[in-house]
Residue, then its C-alpha position, 0 to 999 in steps of 0.5 A: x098542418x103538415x105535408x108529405x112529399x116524395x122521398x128526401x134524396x141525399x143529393x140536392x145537387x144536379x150531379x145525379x140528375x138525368x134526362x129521359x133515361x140519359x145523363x144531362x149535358x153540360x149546358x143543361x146542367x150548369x147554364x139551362x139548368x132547372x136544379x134549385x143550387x144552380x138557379x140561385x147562384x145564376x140569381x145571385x151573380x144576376x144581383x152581383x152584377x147590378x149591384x156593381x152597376x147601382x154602385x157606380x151611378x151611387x158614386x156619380x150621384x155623391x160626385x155630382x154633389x161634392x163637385x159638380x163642376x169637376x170631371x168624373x174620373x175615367x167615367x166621364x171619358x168613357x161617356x164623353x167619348x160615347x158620345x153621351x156627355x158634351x164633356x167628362x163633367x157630369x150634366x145637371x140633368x143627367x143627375x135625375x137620370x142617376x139616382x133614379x136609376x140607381x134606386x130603381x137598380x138597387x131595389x128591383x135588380x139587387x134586393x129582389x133577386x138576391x134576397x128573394x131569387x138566390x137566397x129562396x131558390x137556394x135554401x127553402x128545398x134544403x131547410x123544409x126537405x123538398x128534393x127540389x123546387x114543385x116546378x123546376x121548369x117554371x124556377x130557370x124561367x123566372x130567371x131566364x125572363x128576368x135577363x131581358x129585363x136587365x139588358x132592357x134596362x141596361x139599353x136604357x143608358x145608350x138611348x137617346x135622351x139617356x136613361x129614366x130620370x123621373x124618380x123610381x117612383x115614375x109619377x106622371x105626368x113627369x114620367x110621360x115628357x119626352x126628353x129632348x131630341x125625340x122625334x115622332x114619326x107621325x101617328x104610329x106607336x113608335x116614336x124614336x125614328x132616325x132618317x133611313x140611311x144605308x148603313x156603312x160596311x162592317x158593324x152598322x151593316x151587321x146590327x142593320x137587319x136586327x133594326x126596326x125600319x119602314x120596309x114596307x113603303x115603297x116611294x118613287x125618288x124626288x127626281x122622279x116627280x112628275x110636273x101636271x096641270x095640277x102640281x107634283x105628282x108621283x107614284x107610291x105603293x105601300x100604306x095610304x095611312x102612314x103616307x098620311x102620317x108622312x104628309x101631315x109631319x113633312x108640313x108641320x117640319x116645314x114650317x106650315x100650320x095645318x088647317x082644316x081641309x073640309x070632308x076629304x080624307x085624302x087631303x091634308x092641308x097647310x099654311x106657312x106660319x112665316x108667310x100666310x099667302x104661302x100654302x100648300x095641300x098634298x092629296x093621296x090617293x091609293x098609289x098617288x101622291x099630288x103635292x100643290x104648293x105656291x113653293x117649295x113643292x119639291x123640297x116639301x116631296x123630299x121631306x115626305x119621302x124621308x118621313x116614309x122611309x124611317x129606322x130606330x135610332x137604338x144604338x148598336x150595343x143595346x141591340x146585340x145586348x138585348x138581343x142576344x138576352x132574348x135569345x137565351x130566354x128562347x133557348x131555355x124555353x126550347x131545351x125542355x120543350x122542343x123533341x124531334x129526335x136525337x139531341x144534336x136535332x133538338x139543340x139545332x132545331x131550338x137554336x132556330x126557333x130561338x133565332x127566329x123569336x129573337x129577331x122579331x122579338x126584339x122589332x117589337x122592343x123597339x116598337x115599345x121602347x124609344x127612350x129611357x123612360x119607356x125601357x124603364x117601364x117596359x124592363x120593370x112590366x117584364x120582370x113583375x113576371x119573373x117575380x110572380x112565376x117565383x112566387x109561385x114556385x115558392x108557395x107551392x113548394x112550401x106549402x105541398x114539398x115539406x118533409x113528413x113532420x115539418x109542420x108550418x110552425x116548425x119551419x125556420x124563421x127564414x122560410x116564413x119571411x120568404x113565404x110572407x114575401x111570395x105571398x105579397x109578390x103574387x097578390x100586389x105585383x099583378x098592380x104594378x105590373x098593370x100600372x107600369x102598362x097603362x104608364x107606357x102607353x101614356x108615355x107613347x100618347x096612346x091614352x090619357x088613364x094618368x095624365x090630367x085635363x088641359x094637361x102641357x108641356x112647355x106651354x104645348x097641349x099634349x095630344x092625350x091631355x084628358x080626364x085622367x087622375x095623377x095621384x091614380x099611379x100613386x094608389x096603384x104603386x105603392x100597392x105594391x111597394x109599400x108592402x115591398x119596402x119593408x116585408x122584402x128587407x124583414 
Protein backbone atom coordinates (compact mmCIF):
# COMPACT_ATOMS: atom_id res chain seq x y z
CA UNK A 1 0.00 0.00 0.00
CA UNK A 2 1.73 3.08 -0.77
CA UNK A 3 0.97 6.59 -1.23
CA UNK A 4 2.28 9.60 -3.57
CA UNK A 5 2.09 12.93 -2.50
CA UNK A 6 3.33 16.40 -3.63
CA UNK A 7 6.78 17.06 -3.90
CA UNK A 8 8.80 16.75 -0.39
CA UNK A 9 10.29 20.39 0.48
CA UNK A 10 13.20 20.69 2.40
CA UNK A 11 11.72 23.44 4.56
CA UNK A 12 8.82 22.16 7.13
CA UNK A 13 8.75 25.25 8.90
CA UNK A 14 6.41 28.30 8.20
CA UNK A 15 9.62 30.35 7.21
CA UNK A 16 8.85 30.33 3.75
CA UNK A 17 5.22 30.11 3.43
CA UNK A 18 2.96 32.58 1.93
CA UNK A 19 -0.27 33.90 1.64
CA UNK A 20 -1.74 34.68 -1.82
CA UNK A 21 1.36 35.65 -3.54
CA UNK A 22 2.45 37.88 -0.13
CA UNK A 23 4.62 37.06 2.53
CA UNK A 24 2.27 35.85 5.87
CA UNK A 25 2.46 38.15 8.83
CA UNK A 26 3.92 37.80 11.96
CA UNK A 27 0.46 36.87 13.87
CA UNK A 28 -0.53 34.38 11.10
CA UNK A 29 2.94 32.78 11.18
CA UNK A 30 3.49 32.44 14.97
CA UNK A 31 0.10 32.54 16.76
CA UNK A 32 -2.87 31.72 13.94
CA UNK A 33 -0.78 29.77 12.27
CA UNK A 34 -1.60 26.49 10.13
CA UNK A 35 2.23 25.08 9.92
CA UNK A 36 2.27 21.81 11.40
CA UNK A 37 5.76 22.81 13.94
CA UNK A 38 3.72 25.81 15.44
CA UNK A 39 0.69 24.06 16.06
CA UNK A 40 2.25 21.21 18.00
CA UNK A 41 4.34 23.70 20.21
CA UNK A 42 0.87 25.72 20.77
CA UNK A 43 -0.37 21.71 21.76
CA UNK A 44 2.37 21.31 24.02
CA UNK A 45 2.58 24.69 26.01
CA UNK A 46 -1.64 24.10 26.21
CA UNK A 47 -0.51 20.66 27.99
CA UNK A 48 2.38 22.37 30.05
CA UNK A 49 0.13 24.74 31.37
CA UNK A 50 -2.47 22.09 32.85
CA UNK A 51 -0.17 20.15 33.91
CA UNK A 52 0.89 22.74 36.08
CA UNK A 53 -2.73 23.03 37.22
CA UNK A 54 -3.33 19.13 37.58
CA UNK A 55 -0.21 19.24 39.65
CA UNK A 56 -1.37 21.83 42.33
CA UNK A 57 -4.92 20.01 42.79
CA UNK A 58 -2.41 16.60 43.16
CA UNK A 59 -0.82 18.49 45.99
CA UNK A 60 -4.03 19.48 47.63
CA UNK A 61 -5.36 15.91 47.35
CA UNK A 62 -2.00 14.55 49.08
CA UNK A 63 -2.27 17.71 51.83
CA UNK A 64 -5.72 17.09 52.49
CA UNK A 65 -4.49 13.46 53.37
CA UNK A 66 -1.76 14.02 55.52
CA UNK A 67 -3.01 16.96 57.20
CA UNK A 68 -6.59 17.56 56.97
CA UNK A 69 -6.77 19.74 59.86
CA UNK A 70 -3.72 22.34 58.60
CA UNK A 71 -3.72 25.36 56.42
CA UNK A 72 -2.74 24.77 52.67
CA UNK A 73 0.61 26.93 52.42
CA UNK A 74 0.01 30.40 50.50
CA UNK A 75 -3.21 28.43 48.38
CA UNK A 76 -5.32 28.46 51.18
CA UNK A 77 -4.86 32.40 51.49
CA UNK A 78 -5.41 32.78 48.04
CA UNK A 79 -8.83 31.12 48.08
CA UNK A 80 -9.75 32.32 51.44
CA UNK A 81 -9.18 35.27 50.38
CA UNK A 82 -11.27 34.75 46.99
CA UNK A 83 -13.83 34.03 48.92
CA UNK A 84 -14.01 30.22 48.13
CA UNK A 85 -12.93 28.61 51.56
CA UNK A 86 -14.16 29.80 54.99
CA UNK A 87 -10.46 29.67 55.95
CA UNK A 88 -6.90 28.62 54.64
CA UNK A 89 -7.81 24.95 55.58
CA UNK A 90 -9.01 22.87 52.88
CA UNK A 91 -12.84 21.74 53.18
CA UNK A 92 -13.81 17.88 53.34
CA UNK A 93 -16.10 18.47 50.55
CA UNK A 94 -13.71 20.55 48.37
CA UNK A 95 -11.73 17.13 48.42
CA UNK A 96 -14.00 15.22 45.93
CA UNK A 97 -13.81 18.53 43.88
CA UNK A 98 -10.13 18.02 43.89
CA UNK A 99 -8.99 14.86 42.70
CA UNK A 100 -11.68 14.90 40.36
CA UNK A 101 -10.60 17.60 38.59
CA UNK A 102 -7.09 16.62 38.86
CA UNK A 103 -8.02 13.27 36.93
CA UNK A 104 -9.95 14.77 34.59
CA UNK A 105 -7.18 17.63 33.87
CA UNK A 106 -4.31 14.97 33.68
CA UNK A 107 -6.23 12.84 31.19
CA UNK A 108 -8.16 15.29 28.90
CA UNK A 109 -6.07 18.49 29.13
CA UNK A 110 -2.34 16.97 29.41
CA UNK A 111 -2.23 13.30 27.96
CA UNK A 112 -4.34 14.21 24.98
CA UNK A 113 -2.90 17.09 24.02
CA UNK A 114 0.66 16.44 24.57
CA UNK A 115 0.88 12.80 23.63
CA UNK A 116 -1.38 13.06 20.87
CA UNK A 117 -1.66 17.08 19.67
CA UNK A 118 1.95 17.93 20.16
CA UNK A 119 3.51 15.18 19.51
CA UNK A 120 1.16 14.02 16.25
CA UNK A 121 1.11 17.51 15.02
CA UNK A 122 4.89 17.59 15.36
CA UNK A 123 6.36 14.82 13.88
CA UNK A 124 3.87 12.50 11.54
CA UNK A 125 4.65 15.04 8.55
CA UNK A 126 8.34 14.85 9.35
CA UNK A 127 8.92 10.97 10.02
CA UNK A 128 6.31 9.70 6.69
CA UNK A 129 7.49 12.86 4.40
CA UNK A 130 4.37 14.92 4.05
CA UNK A 131 5.12 18.69 3.48
CA UNK A 132 2.52 19.52 5.79
CA UNK A 133 -0.51 18.29 7.70
CA UNK A 134 -3.91 17.35 4.47
CA UNK A 135 -5.79 20.01 6.37
CA UNK A 136 -3.57 22.71 7.94
CA UNK A 137 -7.02 24.89 8.28
CA UNK A 138 -8.66 22.20 10.01
CA UNK A 139 -5.17 21.36 12.24
CA UNK A 140 -5.11 25.31 14.24
CA UNK A 141 -8.75 24.89 14.58
CA UNK A 142 -8.49 21.52 16.57
CA UNK A 143 -6.29 23.77 18.76
CA UNK A 144 -8.15 26.92 18.72
CA UNK A 145 -11.75 24.79 20.02
CA UNK A 146 -9.62 23.13 22.30
CA UNK A 147 -9.03 26.77 24.30
CA UNK A 148 -12.60 27.19 25.24
CA UNK A 149 -12.78 24.25 26.67
CA UNK A 150 -9.76 25.06 29.28
CA UNK A 151 -10.93 28.45 30.10
CA UNK A 152 -14.52 26.71 30.65
CA UNK A 153 -12.94 24.33 32.62
CA UNK A 154 -10.75 26.56 34.42
CA UNK A 155 -14.27 28.72 34.87
CA UNK A 156 -14.99 25.72 36.97
CA UNK A 157 -13.20 26.57 40.11
CA UNK A 158 -14.63 30.30 40.49
CA UNK A 159 -18.42 28.87 40.04
CA UNK A 160 -20.69 28.71 42.79
CA UNK A 161 -20.62 25.38 44.56
CA UNK A 162 -17.07 25.16 43.21
CA UNK A 163 -15.77 22.83 40.49
CA UNK A 164 -17.24 18.96 39.48
CA UNK A 165 -16.76 16.82 42.19
CA UNK A 166 -18.23 13.49 40.91
CA UNK A 167 -15.24 11.47 39.82
CA UNK A 168 -13.77 11.90 36.04
CA UNK A 169 -15.94 9.39 35.50
CA UNK A 170 -19.25 11.96 36.27
CA UNK A 171 -21.75 8.64 37.01
CA UNK A 172 -25.24 9.97 37.56
CA UNK A 173 -27.26 10.44 39.25
CA UNK A 174 -24.12 12.05 41.43
CA UNK A 175 -23.42 13.72 38.73
CA UNK A 176 -27.02 15.54 38.19
CA UNK A 177 -27.23 16.88 42.40
CA UNK A 178 -26.85 20.33 42.41
CA UNK A 179 -24.29 21.92 44.96
CA UNK A 180 -25.67 23.99 47.68
CA UNK A 181 -26.35 27.52 47.18
CA UNK A 182 -27.72 27.09 43.45
CA UNK A 183 -30.71 28.82 42.94
CA UNK A 184 -33.15 28.02 40.24
CA UNK A 185 -35.13 30.80 38.32
CA UNK A 186 -38.37 29.20 37.60
CA UNK A 187 -38.92 26.72 34.53
CA UNK A 188 -36.05 28.43 32.29
CA UNK A 189 -32.90 26.03 31.28
CA UNK A 190 -30.78 28.29 33.23
CA UNK A 191 -30.44 27.90 36.73
CA UNK A 192 -27.57 29.80 38.39
CA UNK A 193 -29.41 33.30 38.73
CA UNK A 194 -28.58 36.19 41.36
CA UNK A 195 -30.98 39.12 42.11
CA UNK A 196 -30.31 41.86 39.36
CA UNK A 197 -28.32 44.43 40.70
CA UNK A 198 -26.80 47.67 39.35
CA UNK A 199 -23.46 46.95 39.07
CA UNK A 200 -20.71 49.32 40.78
CA UNK A 201 -18.49 51.76 38.71
CA UNK A 202 -15.03 50.61 37.47
CA UNK A 203 -14.74 46.44 37.07
CA UNK A 204 -18.33 44.95 37.81
CA UNK A 205 -19.70 47.78 35.16
CA UNK A 206 -17.27 46.45 32.69
CA UNK A 207 -17.83 42.80 32.78
CA UNK A 208 -22.05 43.91 33.33
CA UNK A 209 -22.71 43.84 29.30
CA UNK A 210 -20.70 40.46 29.05
CA UNK A 211 -23.38 39.14 31.66
CA UNK A 212 -26.45 37.09 30.82
CA UNK A 213 -29.40 38.97 32.36
CA UNK A 214 -33.34 39.32 31.96
CA UNK A 215 -33.28 42.39 29.71
CA UNK A 216 -36.20 41.40 28.08
CA UNK A 217 -39.13 41.85 30.98
CA UNK A 218 -40.12 45.03 32.01
CA UNK A 219 -42.21 45.22 35.35
CA UNK A 220 -43.59 48.40 37.13
CA UNK A 221 -41.80 48.93 40.85
CA UNK A 222 -43.77 47.63 43.95
CA UNK A 223 -44.59 51.17 44.57
CA UNK A 224 -46.41 51.54 41.86
CA UNK A 225 -49.13 48.89 42.73
CA UNK A 226 -52.42 49.83 42.28
CA UNK A 227 -55.17 48.93 45.45
CA UNK A 228 -58.52 47.34 43.31
CA UNK A 229 -61.80 45.73 44.64
CA UNK A 230 -60.14 42.65 43.79
CA UNK A 231 -56.51 43.00 45.34
CA UNK A 232 -52.77 44.49 43.80
CA UNK A 233 -52.41 45.11 40.58
CA UNK A 234 -49.86 46.24 38.25
CA UNK A 235 -48.88 46.57 34.54
CA UNK A 236 -46.09 44.53 32.87
CA UNK A 237 -44.93 44.27 29.33
CA UNK A 238 -42.66 41.24 28.57
CA UNK A 239 -43.18 37.39 28.64
CA UNK A 240 -46.45 36.20 30.16
CA UNK A 241 -44.50 32.49 30.65
CA UNK A 242 -41.31 33.47 32.62
CA UNK A 243 -44.00 35.90 34.68
CA UNK A 244 -45.39 32.75 35.30
CA UNK A 245 -41.96 31.22 36.43
CA UNK A 246 -41.72 34.22 38.63
CA UNK A 247 -44.99 33.74 40.22
CA UNK A 248 -44.85 30.40 40.84
CA UNK A 249 -41.00 30.75 42.63
CA UNK A 250 -42.02 33.97 44.70
CA UNK A 251 -44.77 31.82 46.51
CA UNK A 252 -42.93 28.78 47.05
CA UNK A 253 -39.85 31.67 48.45
CA UNK A 254 -42.46 32.71 50.64
CA UNK A 255 -43.38 29.87 52.29
CA UNK A 256 -46.78 28.89 50.24
CA UNK A 257 -47.28 25.51 48.96
CA UNK A 258 -48.81 25.35 45.46
CA UNK A 259 -51.99 23.99 45.10
CA UNK A 260 -54.09 23.27 42.11
CA UNK A 261 -55.89 26.11 40.61
CA UNK A 262 -58.70 24.08 38.40
CA UNK A 263 -58.74 24.79 34.36
CA UNK A 264 -57.01 28.29 34.45
CA UNK A 265 -53.89 28.87 32.97
CA UNK A 266 -53.25 32.37 34.07
CA UNK A 267 -53.46 31.45 37.82
CA UNK A 268 -51.17 30.11 40.19
CA UNK A 269 -52.32 29.52 43.38
CA UNK A 270 -50.77 28.90 47.11
CA UNK A 271 -51.35 28.33 50.64
CA UNK A 272 -49.04 29.12 53.35
CA UNK A 273 -47.33 26.12 54.96
CA UNK A 274 -47.00 27.80 58.28
CA UNK A 275 -50.73 29.16 58.73
CA UNK A 276 -53.27 27.31 56.24
CA UNK A 277 -55.94 29.96 56.42
CA UNK A 278 -53.13 32.20 54.91
CA UNK A 279 -53.58 32.18 50.85
CA UNK A 280 -53.00 33.75 48.24
CA UNK A 281 -53.74 33.48 44.13
CA UNK A 282 -51.65 35.66 41.40
CA UNK A 283 -53.52 36.08 38.23
CA UNK A 284 -51.66 37.23 34.96
CA UNK A 285 -52.91 38.29 32.04
CA UNK A 286 -51.09 39.87 28.95
CA UNK A 287 -49.96 43.16 30.28
CA UNK A 288 -51.43 42.57 34.04
CA UNK A 289 -50.41 41.33 37.19
CA UNK A 290 -53.55 40.70 40.20
CA UNK A 291 -52.02 39.55 43.26
CA UNK A 292 -54.99 38.52 46.08
CA UNK A 293 -53.64 37.63 49.26
CA UNK A 294 -55.09 37.51 52.92
CA UNK A 295 -51.48 39.19 53.66
CA UNK A 296 -48.18 40.06 52.68
CA UNK A 297 -49.61 41.17 49.24
CA UNK A 298 -47.15 43.54 48.50
CA UNK A 299 -44.13 41.83 50.01
CA UNK A 300 -45.03 38.95 47.89
CA UNK A 301 -45.21 41.54 44.37
CA UNK A 302 -41.58 42.45 45.51
CA UNK A 303 -40.55 38.83 45.57
CA UNK A 304 -42.27 38.69 41.77
CA UNK A 305 -40.37 41.48 40.44
CA UNK A 306 -36.78 40.33 41.61
CA UNK A 307 -37.58 36.73 40.34
CA UNK A 308 -38.30 38.90 36.94
CA UNK A 309 -35.40 40.92 36.90
CA UNK A 310 -32.37 38.22 37.26
CA UNK A 311 -28.65 38.04 36.12
CA UNK A 312 -25.97 35.05 36.29
CA UNK A 313 -24.03 34.79 39.13
CA UNK A 314 -20.66 33.93 37.00
CA UNK A 315 -17.82 35.61 38.62
CA UNK A 316 -15.98 38.40 36.61
CA UNK A 317 -12.44 36.62 35.97
CA UNK A 318 -14.20 33.49 34.46
CA UNK A 319 -16.18 35.83 32.15
CA UNK A 320 -13.21 38.05 30.80
CA UNK A 321 -11.32 34.52 30.74
CA UNK A 322 -13.88 32.55 28.69
CA UNK A 323 -14.44 35.25 26.78
CA UNK A 324 -11.55 36.35 25.68
CA UNK A 325 -10.69 32.14 24.86
CA UNK A 326 -13.88 32.56 22.61
CA UNK A 327 -12.57 35.08 20.87
CA UNK A 328 -9.51 33.97 19.72
CA UNK A 329 -11.33 30.92 18.34
CA UNK A 330 -13.52 33.54 16.23
CA UNK A 331 -10.20 35.24 15.12
CA UNK A 332 -8.45 32.01 13.73
CA UNK A 333 -11.57 31.31 12.06
CA UNK A 334 -11.90 34.84 10.50
CA UNK A 335 -8.17 35.11 9.39
CA UNK A 336 -8.54 32.48 6.56
CA UNK A 337 -11.79 32.99 5.75
CA UNK A 338 -12.90 36.40 5.94
CA UNK A 339 -11.61 38.59 2.42
CA UNK A 340 -13.03 42.04 1.65
CA UNK A 341 -9.88 43.59 0.63
CA UNK A 342 -6.75 44.61 1.67
CA UNK A 343 -5.24 43.04 4.84
CA UNK A 344 -5.76 45.97 7.28
CA UNK A 345 -9.97 45.65 6.22
CA UNK A 346 -9.68 42.00 6.88
CA UNK A 347 -7.79 42.02 10.11
CA UNK A 348 -10.70 44.62 11.32
CA UNK A 349 -13.46 43.37 9.56
CA UNK A 350 -12.54 39.92 11.48
CA UNK A 351 -11.88 41.78 15.03
CA UNK A 352 -15.61 42.33 14.36
CA UNK A 353 -17.09 39.50 13.57
CA UNK A 354 -14.90 37.78 16.30
CA UNK A 355 -16.43 40.42 18.70
CA UNK A 356 -19.60 39.91 17.85
CA UNK A 357 -19.56 36.14 18.14
CA UNK A 358 -17.86 36.24 21.35
CA UNK A 359 -20.39 38.38 22.99
CA UNK A 360 -23.32 36.09 22.24
CA UNK A 361 -21.35 33.18 22.39
CA UNK A 362 -20.37 33.40 25.68
CA UNK A 363 -24.58 34.45 26.95
CA UNK A 364 -25.19 31.14 25.73
CA UNK A 365 -22.17 29.52 28.31
CA UNK A 366 -23.83 30.74 30.52
CA UNK A 367 -27.07 29.49 29.54
CA UNK A 368 -25.64 26.15 29.88
CA UNK A 369 -23.27 26.55 32.58
CA UNK A 370 -24.13 27.31 36.25
CA UNK A 371 -22.02 25.36 38.13
CA UNK A 372 -19.05 23.26 38.15
CA UNK A 373 -20.38 20.29 37.15
CA UNK A 374 -22.23 21.57 33.99
CA UNK A 375 -18.87 23.36 32.74
CA UNK A 376 -17.34 19.92 33.23
CA UNK A 377 -19.79 18.54 30.93
CA UNK A 378 -19.94 21.54 28.70
CA UNK A 379 -15.67 21.92 28.45
CA UNK A 380 -15.35 18.13 27.76
CA UNK A 381 -18.60 17.98 25.03
CA UNK A 382 -16.40 20.83 23.11
CA UNK A 383 -13.04 19.41 23.44
CA UNK A 384 -14.41 15.83 21.90
CA UNK A 385 -14.65 18.13 18.98
CA UNK A 386 -10.83 19.10 19.06
CA UNK A 387 -9.97 15.63 19.45
CA UNK A 388 -12.33 14.35 16.23
CA UNK A 389 -11.15 17.53 13.85
CA UNK A 390 -7.38 15.90 15.14
CA UNK A 391 -8.18 12.57 14.25
CA UNK A 392 -9.06 13.31 10.96
CA UNK A 393 -6.17 15.39 10.20
CA UNK A 394 -4.22 12.64 11.26
CA UNK A 395 -5.86 9.81 9.10
CA UNK A 396 -6.01 11.50 6.19
CA UNK A 397 -2.24 12.64 6.19
CA UNK A 398 -1.28 9.15 6.84
CA UNK A 399 -2.74 7.40 4.90
CA UNK A 400 -2.88 9.90 1.57
CA UNK A 401 0.35 12.50 2.35
CA UNK A 402 2.99 9.51 2.67
CA UNK A 403 6.34 9.97 0.58
CA UNK A 404 6.64 7.84 -2.48
CA UNK A 405 8.10 4.22 -1.19
CA UNK A 406 6.71 4.81 2.42
CA UNK A 407 4.87 1.71 2.66
CA UNK A 408 2.36 1.41 5.79
CA UNK A 409 4.51 -1.36 7.11
CA UNK A 410 7.43 0.83 6.54
CA UNK A 411 6.15 3.57 8.69
CA UNK A 412 7.86 4.04 12.39
CA UNK A 413 6.41 2.37 15.21
CA UNK A 414 5.23 5.89 16.64
CA UNK A 415 3.09 6.64 13.64
CA UNK A 416 1.13 3.66 14.05
CA UNK A 417 0.47 4.13 17.71
CA UNK A 418 -0.97 7.63 16.54
CA UNK A 419 -2.63 5.99 13.49
CA UNK A 420 -4.35 3.37 15.97
CA UNK A 421 -5.32 6.34 18.52
CA UNK A 422 -6.91 8.54 15.58
CA UNK A 423 -8.67 5.76 14.72
CA UNK A 424 -10.11 4.95 18.09
CA UNK A 425 -10.45 9.09 18.61
CA UNK A 426 -12.90 9.18 15.40
CA UNK A 427 -14.80 6.07 15.99
CA UNK A 428 -15.61 6.42 20.16
CA UNK A 429 -15.28 10.09 20.87
CA UNK A 430 -18.60 10.74 18.84
CA UNK A 431 -20.24 8.47 22.21
CA UNK A 432 -18.70 10.65 24.73
CA UNK A 433 -19.41 13.39 23.28
CA UNK A 434 -23.32 12.39 22.88
CA UNK A 435 -22.95 11.18 26.60
CA UNK A 436 -21.61 14.21 28.19
CA UNK A 437 -24.90 16.07 26.33
CA UNK A 438 -27.51 13.92 27.45
CA UNK A 439 -25.56 14.08 31.27
CA UNK A 440 -26.11 18.22 30.99
CA UNK A 441 -29.40 18.21 30.14
CA UNK A 442 -30.13 15.67 33.00
CA UNK A 443 -28.03 17.90 35.29
CA UNK A 444 -30.35 21.06 34.12
CA UNK A 445 -33.62 18.72 34.72
CA UNK A 446 -34.62 18.97 31.18
CA UNK A 447 -34.70 15.14 30.68
CA UNK A 448 -34.45 11.99 32.63
CA UNK A 449 -32.15 9.49 29.93
CA UNK A 450 -29.88 8.36 33.16
CA UNK A 451 -31.69 9.15 36.22
CA UNK A 452 -33.88 6.61 37.56
CA UNK A 453 -37.82 6.14 38.43
CA UNK A 454 -38.76 7.94 41.96
CA UNK A 455 -35.21 9.12 41.66
CA UNK A 456 -34.46 12.02 45.24
CA UNK A 457 -32.34 13.93 46.86
CA UNK A 458 -32.45 14.68 50.28
CA UNK A 459 -35.51 12.89 50.46
CA UNK A 460 -37.13 15.59 47.60
CA UNK A 461 -38.46 13.97 44.40
CA UNK A 462 -36.44 15.45 41.50
CA UNK A 463 -38.58 16.82 38.70
CA UNK A 464 -36.83 14.38 36.16
CA UNK A 465 -37.06 11.38 38.21
CA UNK A 466 -38.05 9.02 35.45
CA UNK A 467 -37.49 5.84 33.69
CA UNK A 468 -34.12 6.50 32.75
CA UNK A 469 -31.03 3.72 33.27
CA UNK A 470 -27.74 4.64 35.66
CA UNK A 471 -25.47 1.98 34.44
CA UNK A 472 -26.42 3.65 30.64
CA UNK A 473 -23.73 6.22 31.28
CA UNK A 474 -21.37 3.55 32.47
CA UNK A 475 -21.84 1.57 28.80
CA UNK A 476 -21.54 4.64 27.03
CA UNK A 477 -18.10 5.94 28.86
CA UNK A 478 -16.15 3.81 29.04
CA UNK A 479 -16.86 3.02 25.08
CA UNK A 480 -14.65 5.63 24.94
CA UNK A 481 -12.39 5.53 27.77
CA UNK A 482 -11.69 1.84 28.14
CA UNK A 483 -9.99 2.06 24.97
CA UNK A 484 -8.46 5.38 25.65
CA UNK A 485 -6.88 4.55 28.90
CA UNK A 486 -4.45 2.10 27.39
CA UNK A 487 -4.21 2.53 23.44
CA UNK A 488 -3.52 6.57 24.00
CA UNK A 489 -0.46 5.65 26.79
CA UNK A 490 1.02 2.63 24.16
Amino acid sequence: MTAISAPVSAHHGPSHAHDDGHEISFIKKYLFSTDHKTIGIQFLMFGLLFFVVGGLLAMLVRWQLAWPDKAVPMMGEYMKNAGMWQDAKMPPDYYNSAFSMHATVMIFFVIIPILVGAFGNYLIPLMIGAKDMAFPFLNGAAFWSALPAGAIMVAAFFLPGGPAGAGWTSYPPLSATYPNGIKFHGHSPYRGTVDLVEPAPGWPSFVQPLRLHATNIQTVDAAALKTTAEGLEASYSGNKAAVLDAVRDALIEKGYALVPSGAAENVVTGRSIANAANTAAVTVTDDKILVRSNEGGPELFKRIVAGLNWQSDWPGISLITVTVAIFLCFVYLCAYTVNVGLRPLNWVASLVISGVGAFYAIKGVQYLVFDGQSAWFLSLFILGFSSIMGAVNYLTTIVKLRCPGMTMFRMPLSVWALFITSLMVLLATPVLAATLLLNLLDHHRLTGFFQPFNWSVNNTLQSNSGGGYPLLHQHLFWFYSHPAVYIMIL
